[in-house]
C-alpha positions as CSV (number, residue, x, y, z in Angstrom):
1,X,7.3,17.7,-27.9
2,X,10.0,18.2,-25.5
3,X,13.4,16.5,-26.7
4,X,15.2,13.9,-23.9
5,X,18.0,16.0,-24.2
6,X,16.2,19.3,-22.9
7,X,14.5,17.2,-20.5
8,X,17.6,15.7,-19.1
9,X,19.3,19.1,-19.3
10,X,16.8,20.7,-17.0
11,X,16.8,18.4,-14.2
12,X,21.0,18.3,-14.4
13,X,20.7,21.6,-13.5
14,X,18.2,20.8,-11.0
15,X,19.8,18.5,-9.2
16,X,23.8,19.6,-9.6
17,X,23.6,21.8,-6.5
18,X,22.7,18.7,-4.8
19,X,26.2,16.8,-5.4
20,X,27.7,19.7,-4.6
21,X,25.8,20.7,-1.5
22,X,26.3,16.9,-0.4
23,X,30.3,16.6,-1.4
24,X,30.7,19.8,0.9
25,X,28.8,18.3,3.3
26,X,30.9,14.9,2.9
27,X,34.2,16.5,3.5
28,X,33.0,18.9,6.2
29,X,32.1,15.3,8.3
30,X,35.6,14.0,7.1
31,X,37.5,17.4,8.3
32,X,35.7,17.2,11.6
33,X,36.2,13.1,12.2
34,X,40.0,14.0,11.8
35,X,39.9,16.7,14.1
36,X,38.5,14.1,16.8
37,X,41.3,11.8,15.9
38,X,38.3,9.0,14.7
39,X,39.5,5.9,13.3
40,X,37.8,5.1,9.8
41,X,35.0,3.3,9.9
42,X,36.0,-0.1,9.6
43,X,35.2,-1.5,5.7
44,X,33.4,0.1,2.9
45,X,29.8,-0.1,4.7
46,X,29.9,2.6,7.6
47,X,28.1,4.9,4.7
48,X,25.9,2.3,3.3
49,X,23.7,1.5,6.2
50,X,21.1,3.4,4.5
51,X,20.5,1.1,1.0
52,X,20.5,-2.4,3.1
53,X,17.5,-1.2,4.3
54,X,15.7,-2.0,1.2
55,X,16.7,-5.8,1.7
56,X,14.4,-6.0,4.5
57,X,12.0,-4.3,2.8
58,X,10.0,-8.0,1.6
59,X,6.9,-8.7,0.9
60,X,4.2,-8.4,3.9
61,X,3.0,-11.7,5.4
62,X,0.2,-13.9,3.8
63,X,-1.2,-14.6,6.9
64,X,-3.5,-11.5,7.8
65,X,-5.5,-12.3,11.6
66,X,-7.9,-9.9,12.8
67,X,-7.5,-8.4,16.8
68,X,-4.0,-10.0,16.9
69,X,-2.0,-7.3,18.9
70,X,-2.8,-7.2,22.6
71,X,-2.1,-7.7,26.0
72,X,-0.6,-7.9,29.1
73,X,-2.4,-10.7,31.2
74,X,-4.9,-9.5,34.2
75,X,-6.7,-11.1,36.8
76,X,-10.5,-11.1,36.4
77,X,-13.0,-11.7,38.6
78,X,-15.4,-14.2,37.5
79,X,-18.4,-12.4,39.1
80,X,-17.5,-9.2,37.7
81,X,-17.2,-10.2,34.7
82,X,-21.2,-11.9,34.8
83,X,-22.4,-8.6,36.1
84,X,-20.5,-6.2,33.4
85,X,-21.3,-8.8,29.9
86,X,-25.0,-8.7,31.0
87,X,-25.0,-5.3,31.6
88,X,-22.6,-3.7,28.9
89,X,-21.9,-4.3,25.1
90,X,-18.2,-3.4,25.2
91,X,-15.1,-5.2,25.1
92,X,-12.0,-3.8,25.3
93,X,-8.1,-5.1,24.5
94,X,-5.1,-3.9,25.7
95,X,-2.4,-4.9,24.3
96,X,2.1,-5.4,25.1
97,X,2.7,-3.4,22.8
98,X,0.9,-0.7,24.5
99,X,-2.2,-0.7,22.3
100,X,-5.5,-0.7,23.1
101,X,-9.1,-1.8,21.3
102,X,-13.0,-1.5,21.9
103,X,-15.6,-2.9,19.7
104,X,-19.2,-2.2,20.5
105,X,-20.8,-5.6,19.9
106,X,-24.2,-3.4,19.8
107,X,-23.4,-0.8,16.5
108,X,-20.4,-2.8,15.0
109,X,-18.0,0.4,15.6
110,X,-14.1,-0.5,16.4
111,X,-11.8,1.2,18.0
112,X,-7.9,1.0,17.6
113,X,-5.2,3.3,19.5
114,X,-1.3,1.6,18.9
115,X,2.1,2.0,17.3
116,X,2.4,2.7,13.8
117,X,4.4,1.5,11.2
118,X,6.4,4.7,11.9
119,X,8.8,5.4,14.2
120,X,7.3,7.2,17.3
121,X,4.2,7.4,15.6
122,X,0.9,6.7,16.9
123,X,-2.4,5.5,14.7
124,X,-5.7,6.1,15.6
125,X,-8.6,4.1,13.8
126,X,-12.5,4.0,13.8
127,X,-14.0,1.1,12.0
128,X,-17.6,1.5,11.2
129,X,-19.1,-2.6,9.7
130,X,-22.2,-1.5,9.6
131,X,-21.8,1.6,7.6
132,X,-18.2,-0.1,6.0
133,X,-17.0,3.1,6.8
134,X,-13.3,3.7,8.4
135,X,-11.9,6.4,9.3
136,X,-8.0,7.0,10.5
137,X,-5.3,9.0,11.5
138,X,-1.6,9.0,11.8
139,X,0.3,11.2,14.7
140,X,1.2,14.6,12.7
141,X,-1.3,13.9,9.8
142,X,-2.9,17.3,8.3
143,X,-6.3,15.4,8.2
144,X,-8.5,12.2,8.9
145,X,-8.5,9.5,6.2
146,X,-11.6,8.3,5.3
147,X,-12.2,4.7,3.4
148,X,-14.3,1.5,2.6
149,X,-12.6,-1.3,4.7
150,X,-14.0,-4.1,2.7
151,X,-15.2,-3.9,-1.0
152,X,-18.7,-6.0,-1.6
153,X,-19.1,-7.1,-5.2
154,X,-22.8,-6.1,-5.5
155,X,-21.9,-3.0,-3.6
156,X,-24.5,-3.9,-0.8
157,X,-23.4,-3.6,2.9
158,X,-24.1,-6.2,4.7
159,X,-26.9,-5.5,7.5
160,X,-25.0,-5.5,10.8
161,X,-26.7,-7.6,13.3
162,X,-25.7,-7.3,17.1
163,X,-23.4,-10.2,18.8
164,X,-22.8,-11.8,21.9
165,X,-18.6,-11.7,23.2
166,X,-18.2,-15.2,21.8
167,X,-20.0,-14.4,18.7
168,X,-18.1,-11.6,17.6
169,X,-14.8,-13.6,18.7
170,X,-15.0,-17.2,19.0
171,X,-17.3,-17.7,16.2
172,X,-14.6,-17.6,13.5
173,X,-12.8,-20.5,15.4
174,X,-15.6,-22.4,15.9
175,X,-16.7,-22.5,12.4
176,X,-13.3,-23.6,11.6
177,X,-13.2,-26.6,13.5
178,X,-15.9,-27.7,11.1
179,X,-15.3,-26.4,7.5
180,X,-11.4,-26.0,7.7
181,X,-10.4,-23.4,5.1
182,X,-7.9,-24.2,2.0
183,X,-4.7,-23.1,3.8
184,X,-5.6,-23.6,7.3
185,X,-7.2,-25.0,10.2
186,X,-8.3,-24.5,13.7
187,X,-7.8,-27.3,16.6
188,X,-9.6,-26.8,20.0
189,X,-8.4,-28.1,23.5
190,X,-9.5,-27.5,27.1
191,X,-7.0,-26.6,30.0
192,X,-6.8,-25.2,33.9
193,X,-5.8,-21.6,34.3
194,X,-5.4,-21.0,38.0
195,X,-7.6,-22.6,38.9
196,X,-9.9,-22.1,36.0
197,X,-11.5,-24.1,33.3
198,X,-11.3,-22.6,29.9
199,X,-10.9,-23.9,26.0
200,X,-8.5,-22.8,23.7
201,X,-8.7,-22.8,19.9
202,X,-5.2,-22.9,18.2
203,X,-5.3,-21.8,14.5
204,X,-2.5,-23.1,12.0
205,X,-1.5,-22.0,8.6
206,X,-0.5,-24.9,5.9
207,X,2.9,-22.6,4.9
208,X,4.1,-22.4,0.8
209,X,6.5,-25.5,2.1
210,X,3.5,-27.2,3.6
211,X,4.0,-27.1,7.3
212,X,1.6,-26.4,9.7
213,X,2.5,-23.5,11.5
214,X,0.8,-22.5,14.7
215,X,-0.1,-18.6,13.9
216,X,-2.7,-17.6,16.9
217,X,-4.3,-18.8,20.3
218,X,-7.0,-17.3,22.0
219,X,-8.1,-18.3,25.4
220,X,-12.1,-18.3,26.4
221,X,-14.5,-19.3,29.5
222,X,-16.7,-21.7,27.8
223,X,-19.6,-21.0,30.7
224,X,-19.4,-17.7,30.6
225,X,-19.1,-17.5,26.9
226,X,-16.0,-14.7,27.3
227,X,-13.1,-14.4,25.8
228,X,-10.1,-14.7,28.2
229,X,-6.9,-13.9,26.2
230,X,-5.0,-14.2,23.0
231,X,-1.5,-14.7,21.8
232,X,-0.8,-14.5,17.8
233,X,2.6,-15.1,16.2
234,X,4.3,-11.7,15.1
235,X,6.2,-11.4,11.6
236,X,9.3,-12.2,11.1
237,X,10.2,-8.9,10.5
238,X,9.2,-7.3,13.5
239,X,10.5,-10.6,15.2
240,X,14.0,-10.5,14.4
241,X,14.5,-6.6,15.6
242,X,13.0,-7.4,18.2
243,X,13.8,-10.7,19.2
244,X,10.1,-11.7,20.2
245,X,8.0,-13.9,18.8
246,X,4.5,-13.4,20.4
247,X,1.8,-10.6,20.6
248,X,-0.7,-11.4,23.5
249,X,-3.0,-10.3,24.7
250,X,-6.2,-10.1,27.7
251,X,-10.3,-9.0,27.4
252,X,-11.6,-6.8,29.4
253,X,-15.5,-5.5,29.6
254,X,-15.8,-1.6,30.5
255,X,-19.0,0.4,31.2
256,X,-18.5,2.2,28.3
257,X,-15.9,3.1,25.2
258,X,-15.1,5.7,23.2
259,X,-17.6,8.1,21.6
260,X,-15.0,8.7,18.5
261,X,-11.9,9.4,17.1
262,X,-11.1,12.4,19.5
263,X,-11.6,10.3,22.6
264,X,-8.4,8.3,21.4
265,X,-6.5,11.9,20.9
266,X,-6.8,12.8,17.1
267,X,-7.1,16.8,17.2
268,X,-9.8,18.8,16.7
269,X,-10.3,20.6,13.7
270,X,-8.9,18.6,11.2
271,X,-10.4,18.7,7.4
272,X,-12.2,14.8,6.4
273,X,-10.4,13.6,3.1
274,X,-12.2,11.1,1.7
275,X,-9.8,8.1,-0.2
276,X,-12.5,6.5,-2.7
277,X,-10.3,3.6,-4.7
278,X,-12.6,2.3,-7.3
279,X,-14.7,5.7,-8.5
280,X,-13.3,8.4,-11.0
281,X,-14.5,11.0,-12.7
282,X,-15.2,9.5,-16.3
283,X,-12.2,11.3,-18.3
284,X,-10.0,10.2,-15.3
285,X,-11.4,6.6,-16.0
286,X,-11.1,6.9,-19.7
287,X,-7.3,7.5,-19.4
288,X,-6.5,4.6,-16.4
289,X,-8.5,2.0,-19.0
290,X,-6.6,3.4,-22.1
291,X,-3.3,3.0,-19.7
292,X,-3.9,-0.3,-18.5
293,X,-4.8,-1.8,-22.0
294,X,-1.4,-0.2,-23.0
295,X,0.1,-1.7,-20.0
296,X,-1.3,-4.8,-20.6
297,X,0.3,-5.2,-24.4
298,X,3.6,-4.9,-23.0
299,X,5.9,-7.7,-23.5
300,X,5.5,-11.0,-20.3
301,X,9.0,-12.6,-21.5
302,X,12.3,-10.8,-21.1
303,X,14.8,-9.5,-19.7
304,X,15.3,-6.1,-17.9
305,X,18.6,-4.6,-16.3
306,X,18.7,-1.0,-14.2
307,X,21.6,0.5,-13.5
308,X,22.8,4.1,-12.2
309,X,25.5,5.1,-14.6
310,X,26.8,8.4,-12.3
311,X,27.2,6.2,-8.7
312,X,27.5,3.5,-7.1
313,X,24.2,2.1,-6.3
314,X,22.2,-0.9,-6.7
315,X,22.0,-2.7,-9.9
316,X,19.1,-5.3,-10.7
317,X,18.5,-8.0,-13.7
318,X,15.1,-9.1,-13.8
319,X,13.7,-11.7,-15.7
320,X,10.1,-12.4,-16.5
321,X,8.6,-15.4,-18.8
322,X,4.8,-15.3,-18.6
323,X,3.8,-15.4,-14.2
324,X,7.0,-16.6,-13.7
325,X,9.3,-14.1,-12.3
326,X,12.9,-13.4,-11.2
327,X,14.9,-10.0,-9.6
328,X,18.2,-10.4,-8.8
329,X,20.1,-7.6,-7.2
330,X,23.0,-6.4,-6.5
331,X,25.1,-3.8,-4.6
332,X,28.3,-1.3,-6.5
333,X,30.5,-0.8,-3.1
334,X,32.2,1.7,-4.9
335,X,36.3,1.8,-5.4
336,X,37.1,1.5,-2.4
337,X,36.2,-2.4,-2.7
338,X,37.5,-2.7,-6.3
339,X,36.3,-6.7,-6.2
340,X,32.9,-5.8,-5.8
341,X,33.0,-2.3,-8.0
342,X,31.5,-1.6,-11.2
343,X,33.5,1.2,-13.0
344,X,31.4,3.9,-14.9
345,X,30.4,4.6,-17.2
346,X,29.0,1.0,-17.7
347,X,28.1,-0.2,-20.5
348,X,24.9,-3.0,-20.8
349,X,27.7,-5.2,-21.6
350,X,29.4,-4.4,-19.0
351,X,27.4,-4.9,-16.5
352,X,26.3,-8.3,-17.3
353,X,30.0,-9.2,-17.2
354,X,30.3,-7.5,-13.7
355,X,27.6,-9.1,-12.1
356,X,28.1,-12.6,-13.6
357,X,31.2,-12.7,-11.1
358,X,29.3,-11.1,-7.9
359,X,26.3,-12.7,-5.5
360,X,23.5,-11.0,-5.8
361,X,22.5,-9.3,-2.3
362,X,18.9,-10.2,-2.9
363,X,16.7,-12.5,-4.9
364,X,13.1,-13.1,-5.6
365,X,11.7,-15.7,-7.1
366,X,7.7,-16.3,-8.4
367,X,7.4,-19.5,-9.8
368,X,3.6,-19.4,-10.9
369,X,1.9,-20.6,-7.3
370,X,4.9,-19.5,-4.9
371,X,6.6,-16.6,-3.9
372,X,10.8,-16.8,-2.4
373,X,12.6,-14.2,-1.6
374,X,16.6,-14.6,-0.3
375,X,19.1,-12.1,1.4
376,X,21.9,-12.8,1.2
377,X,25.0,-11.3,3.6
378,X,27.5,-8.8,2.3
379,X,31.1,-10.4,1.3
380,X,32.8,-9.1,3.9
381,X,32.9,-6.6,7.5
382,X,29.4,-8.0,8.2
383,X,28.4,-9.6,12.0
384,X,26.7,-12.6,11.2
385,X,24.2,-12.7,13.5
386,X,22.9,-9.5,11.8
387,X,23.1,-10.1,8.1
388,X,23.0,-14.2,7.8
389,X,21.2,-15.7,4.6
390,X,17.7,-16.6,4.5
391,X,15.0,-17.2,2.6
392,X,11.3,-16.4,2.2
393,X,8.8,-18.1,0.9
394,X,5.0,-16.9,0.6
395,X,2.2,-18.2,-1.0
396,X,1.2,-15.7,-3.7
397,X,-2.7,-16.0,-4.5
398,X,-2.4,-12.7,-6.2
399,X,-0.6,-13.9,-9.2
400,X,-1.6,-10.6,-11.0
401,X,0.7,-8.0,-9.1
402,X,3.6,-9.9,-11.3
403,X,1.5,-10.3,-14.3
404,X,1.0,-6.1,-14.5
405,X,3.6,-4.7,-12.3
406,X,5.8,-5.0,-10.0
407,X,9.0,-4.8,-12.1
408,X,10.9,-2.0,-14.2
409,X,10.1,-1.0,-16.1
410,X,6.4,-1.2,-15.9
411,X,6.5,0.0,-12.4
412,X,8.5,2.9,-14.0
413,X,5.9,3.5,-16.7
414,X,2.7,3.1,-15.2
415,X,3.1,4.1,-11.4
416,X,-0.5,6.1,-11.6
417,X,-2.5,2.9,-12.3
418,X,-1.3,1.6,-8.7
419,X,-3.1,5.0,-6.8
420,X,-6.3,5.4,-5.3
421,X,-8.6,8.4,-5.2
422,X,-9.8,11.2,-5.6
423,X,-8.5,11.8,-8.6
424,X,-8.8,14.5,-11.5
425,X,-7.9,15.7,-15.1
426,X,-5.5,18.8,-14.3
427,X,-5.7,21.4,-17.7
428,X,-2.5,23.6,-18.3
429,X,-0.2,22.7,-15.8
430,X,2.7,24.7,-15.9
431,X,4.7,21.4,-14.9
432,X,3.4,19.4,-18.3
433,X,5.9,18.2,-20.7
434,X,4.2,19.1,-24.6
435,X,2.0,16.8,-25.8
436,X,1.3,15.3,-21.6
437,X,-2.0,14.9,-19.8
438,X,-1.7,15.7,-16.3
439,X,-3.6,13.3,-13.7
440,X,-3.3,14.6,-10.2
441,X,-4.6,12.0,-7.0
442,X,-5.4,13.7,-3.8
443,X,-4.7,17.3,-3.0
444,X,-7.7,17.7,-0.4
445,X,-5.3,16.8,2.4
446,X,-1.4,17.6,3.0
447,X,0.1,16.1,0.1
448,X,-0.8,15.3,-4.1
449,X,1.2,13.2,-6.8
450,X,1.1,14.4,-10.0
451,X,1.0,12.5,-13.3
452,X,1.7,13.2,-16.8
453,X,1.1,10.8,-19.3
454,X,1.6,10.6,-22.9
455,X,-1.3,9.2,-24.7
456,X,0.4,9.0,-27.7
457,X,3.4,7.0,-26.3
458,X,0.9,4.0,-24.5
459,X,0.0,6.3,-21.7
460,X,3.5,6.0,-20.4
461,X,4.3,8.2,-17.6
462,X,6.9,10.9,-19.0
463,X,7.0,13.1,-15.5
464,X,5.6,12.6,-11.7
465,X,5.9,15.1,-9.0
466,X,5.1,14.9,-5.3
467,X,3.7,17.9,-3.7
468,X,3.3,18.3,0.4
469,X,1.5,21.2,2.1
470,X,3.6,23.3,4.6
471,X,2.1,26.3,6.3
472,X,-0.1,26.9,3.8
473,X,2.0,26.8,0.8
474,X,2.4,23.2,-1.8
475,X,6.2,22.6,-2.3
476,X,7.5,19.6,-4.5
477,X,9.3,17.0,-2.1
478,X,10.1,14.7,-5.4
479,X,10.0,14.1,-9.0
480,X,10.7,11.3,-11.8
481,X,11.3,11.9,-15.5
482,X,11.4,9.1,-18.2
483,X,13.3,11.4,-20.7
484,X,13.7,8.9,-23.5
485,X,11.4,5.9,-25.3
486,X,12.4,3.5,-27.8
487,X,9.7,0.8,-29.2
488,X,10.5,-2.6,-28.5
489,X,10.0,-5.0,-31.8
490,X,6.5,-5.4,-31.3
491,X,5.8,-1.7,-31.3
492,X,5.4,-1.2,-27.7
493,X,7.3,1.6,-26.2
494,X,9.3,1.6,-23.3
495,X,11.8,3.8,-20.9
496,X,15.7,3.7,-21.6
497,X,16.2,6.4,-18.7
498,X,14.6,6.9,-15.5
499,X,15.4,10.3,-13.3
500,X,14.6,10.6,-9.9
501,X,15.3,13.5,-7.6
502,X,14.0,14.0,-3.9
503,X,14.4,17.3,-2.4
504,X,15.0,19.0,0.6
505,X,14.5,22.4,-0.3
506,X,12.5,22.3,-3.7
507,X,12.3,26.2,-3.8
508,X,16.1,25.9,-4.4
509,X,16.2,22.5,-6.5
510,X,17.9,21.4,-4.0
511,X,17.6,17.2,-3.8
512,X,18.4,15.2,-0.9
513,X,19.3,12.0,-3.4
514,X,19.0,12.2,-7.6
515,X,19.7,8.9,-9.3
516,X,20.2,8.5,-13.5
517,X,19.1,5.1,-14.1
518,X,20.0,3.3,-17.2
519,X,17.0,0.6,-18.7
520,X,17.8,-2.1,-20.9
521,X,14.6,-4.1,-22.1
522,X,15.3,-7.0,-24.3
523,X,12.5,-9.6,-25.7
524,X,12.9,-13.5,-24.9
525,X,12.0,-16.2,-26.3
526,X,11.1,-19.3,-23.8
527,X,14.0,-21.2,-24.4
528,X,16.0,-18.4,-24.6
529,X,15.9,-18.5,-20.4
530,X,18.2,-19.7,-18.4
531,X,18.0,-23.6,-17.2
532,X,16.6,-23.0,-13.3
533,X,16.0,-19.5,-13.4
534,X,12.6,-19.6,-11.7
535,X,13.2,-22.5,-9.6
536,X,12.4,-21.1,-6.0
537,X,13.4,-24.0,-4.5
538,X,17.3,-23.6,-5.3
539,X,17.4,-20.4,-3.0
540,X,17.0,-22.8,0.2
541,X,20.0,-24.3,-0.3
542,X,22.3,-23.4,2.6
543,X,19.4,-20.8,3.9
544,X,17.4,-20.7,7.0
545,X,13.9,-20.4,5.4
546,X,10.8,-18.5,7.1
547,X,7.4,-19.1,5.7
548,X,4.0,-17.6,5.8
């Protein structure tokens, strides 16, 4: 079996081209700023932008609504709108945002052309109900995804019946006002729209604080039985960049809509890959059940810290008793803020000193039924309006992600059990570490993670690498290593050392960041917590708090 020390060795060599690459690149800025006669950039933070990202980075919404996203308002005309439903099966949205929808009330197909959660991106989907089937694609993709968008216990799809406008949209609403659901409810009202008579329904969600919170409107002509228009609250997220609060939206019913993904603008000629999540080959299935039943033995009380012993970087302390839950994190600002600096090498010791006289720059809290996550601002250089404290809270129903994951170092360990298909059993990689099976999901497409796992170390995870497809040719854009174990007292093993590299030119070993984090697992006892230390409820103190 490879030895921690060779592993670490290897990837040191790796990656020291990087530092080097990146110091040259550092002093080449410096040399030129001078040259220009720029100022410093005021503070420590000018070259930190970059990690404060990752305190925005919170835990999606609860609150998921269906057609939520669309519209600038238009003026219909009531008899053309007669003539076109009885005529035609489509509807079609358009949305503020720039995107646009059809749904074929006949077939059950959707169509979806809008913004993606990248920058500049645009994302192009084709839902199928009938067949469950979606397909999607992403601006620059190498392919067309293909999934189930809804996962039916017996495995039986639904038969897909045809719907009328208010059917396929009202219907939810209406059966709302009558059988309110567990965190919500739906109020209905009538109003005059120049000149027109229409009801609106107005859903709320009963927040983790228990306050209704009014979350979507949607317009409709209750004698024509249309839909008119919608408005749905955006998430916080989106709404503080961008400083609005509302998505709307307006209905619209064309001749016809599209015949398929290339009518939105997806090229031609692009290979299906087909992203099955709940079937693998048996041997694959063997190894995920054998991993999860090792996962599942690891210790639910103690206390975890990770910290990068080579750089400044962020440092975390998380504890975990049972469901409860706790992260706190904190930023190194490196020696050029000696108050908020932790020297290295550290030692565990030393850290826990450090941070004991610090704020943490982010907290999350799950207390068994509720989720709370804080930011807090940075001590000092920091507009206000930009970084000011606030809180989070969510209500979890999914009390399992912090049962099995969602924390180092079973994140670390056990990333593979979090992937979906395709996925196979890879024999004599030239990558495996001795003694490793490899796992490798996808591959079909543009990119592949591999995996390989030590089944005689509780399936742990001892190597992953990332693989994308340019011009033909699979390069690694990543890899981890967990180069040393240790058992814990009850015999479980567990990571001391996580190493993570991303490259820019992997033919070179050339990394755009390589971290060397340190992992300190220690066993608790329940009193052995802290007084408090899942109490959600402190971190409103002095926060503004958004819910969901």
């Amino acid at each position: 079996m490879t030895s921690g020390e060779e592993i670490e060795r290897t990837f040191r060599q790796l990656t020291a081209k990087t530092r080097a690459a990146a110091d040259a690149r550092v002093l080449a800025d410096a040399s030129a700023a001078l040259a220009r006669g720029s100022r410093r950039p005021k503070g420590v933070f000018a070259r930190r932008w970059r990690r404060i990202g990752a305190l925005a980075a919170l835990v999606p919404a609860a609150v998921l609504l269906a057609f939520m996203s669309f519209g600038k308002s238009s003026s219909i005309a009531l008899a053309d709108v007669r003539a076109a439903v009885n005529a035609k099966s489509w509807v079609h949205f358009r949305g503020d945002d720039g995107s646009e929808s059809w749904v074929s009330l006949t077939d059950g197909k959707a169509y979806h052309k809008g913004p993606s959660f990248l920058a500049g991106k645009t994302r192009m989907l084709l839902v199928d109900d009938a067949a469950n089937r979606r397909l999607s694609y992403t601006e620059g993709d190498a392919a067309i995804y293909e999934d189930e968008p809804t996962v039916y216990e017996d495995g039986k799809v639904p038969e897909w019946k045809p719907r009328t406008p208010w059917e396929y949209f009202l219907g939810w609403h209406e059966r709302q006002l009558a059988h309110p659901g567990k965190f919500g409810r739906t109020e209905r009202h009538e109003e005059t729209v120049d000149g027109r008579k229409l009801v609106r329904f107005d859903d709320y969600y009963t927040d983790a604080l228990g306050k209704d919170i009014l979350v979507m409107q949607i317009w409709a002509d209750a004698a024509m039985r249309l839909p008119v228009r919608s408005r749905a609250r955006r998430q916080p997220g989106p709404e503080e960049k961008e400083k609005r609060e509302w998505e709307t939206g307006v209905y619209d019913f064309p001749d016809k809509g599209p015949g398929g993904l290339y009518d939105l603008g997806v090229p031609r000629g692009l290979s299906l890959v087909k992203t099955e999540r709940r079937y693998f080959p048996e041997d694959v299935q063997a190894l995920l059940e054998k991993a999860k039943a090792a996962r599942d033995r690891f210790p639910t009380s103690y206390r975890a810290v990770v910290w990068d012993n080579d750089r400044d970087s962020e440092i975390d302390i998380i504890h975990r008793n049972g469901l409860m839950f706790r992260s706190d994190r904190y930023f190194d600002l490196g020696p050029e803020a000696p108050a908020y600096h932790l020297p290295r090498p550290a030692t565990l010791e030393g850290v826990l000193k450090w941070a004991s006289g610090q704020r943490p720059m982010g907290i999350t809290v799950f207390d068994g039924g509720r989720e709370f996550h804080r930011s807090n601002p940075y001590p000092e250089d920091v507009p206000a309006e930009r970084f000011r404290t606030t809180t989070r809270v969510l209500r979890e129903s999914a009390e399992g992600y912090f049962r099995t994951s969602g924390s180092p170092p079973v994140d670390f360990q056990w990333p593979f059990l979090n992937m979906g298909g395709p996925a196979e059993i890879v024999l004599h990689p030239e990558e495996a570490p001795a003694g490793c099976v490899a796992v490798r999901f996808g591959g079909a497409g543009d990119s592949r993670q591999d995996f390989y796992v030590d089944p005689a170390r509780d399936c742990i995870c001892i190597k992953s690498v990332g693989w994308e497809k340019k011009d033909g040719t699979w390069r690694k854009n990543g890899e981890q290593w967990l180069p040393y174990l240790r058992r814990l007292p009850g015999g479980q093993w567990c990571a001391t050392r996580r190493m993570q590299a991303q490259y820019v030119d992997p033919e070179k070993g050339l990394g755009l960041h390589a971290n060397y984090y340190s992992i300190d697992v220690k066993t608790l006892k329940d009193d052995e917590f802290p007084a408090g230390m899942f109490d959600g409820e402190r971190l409103l103190e002095g926060a503004g708090a958004q819910t969901y």
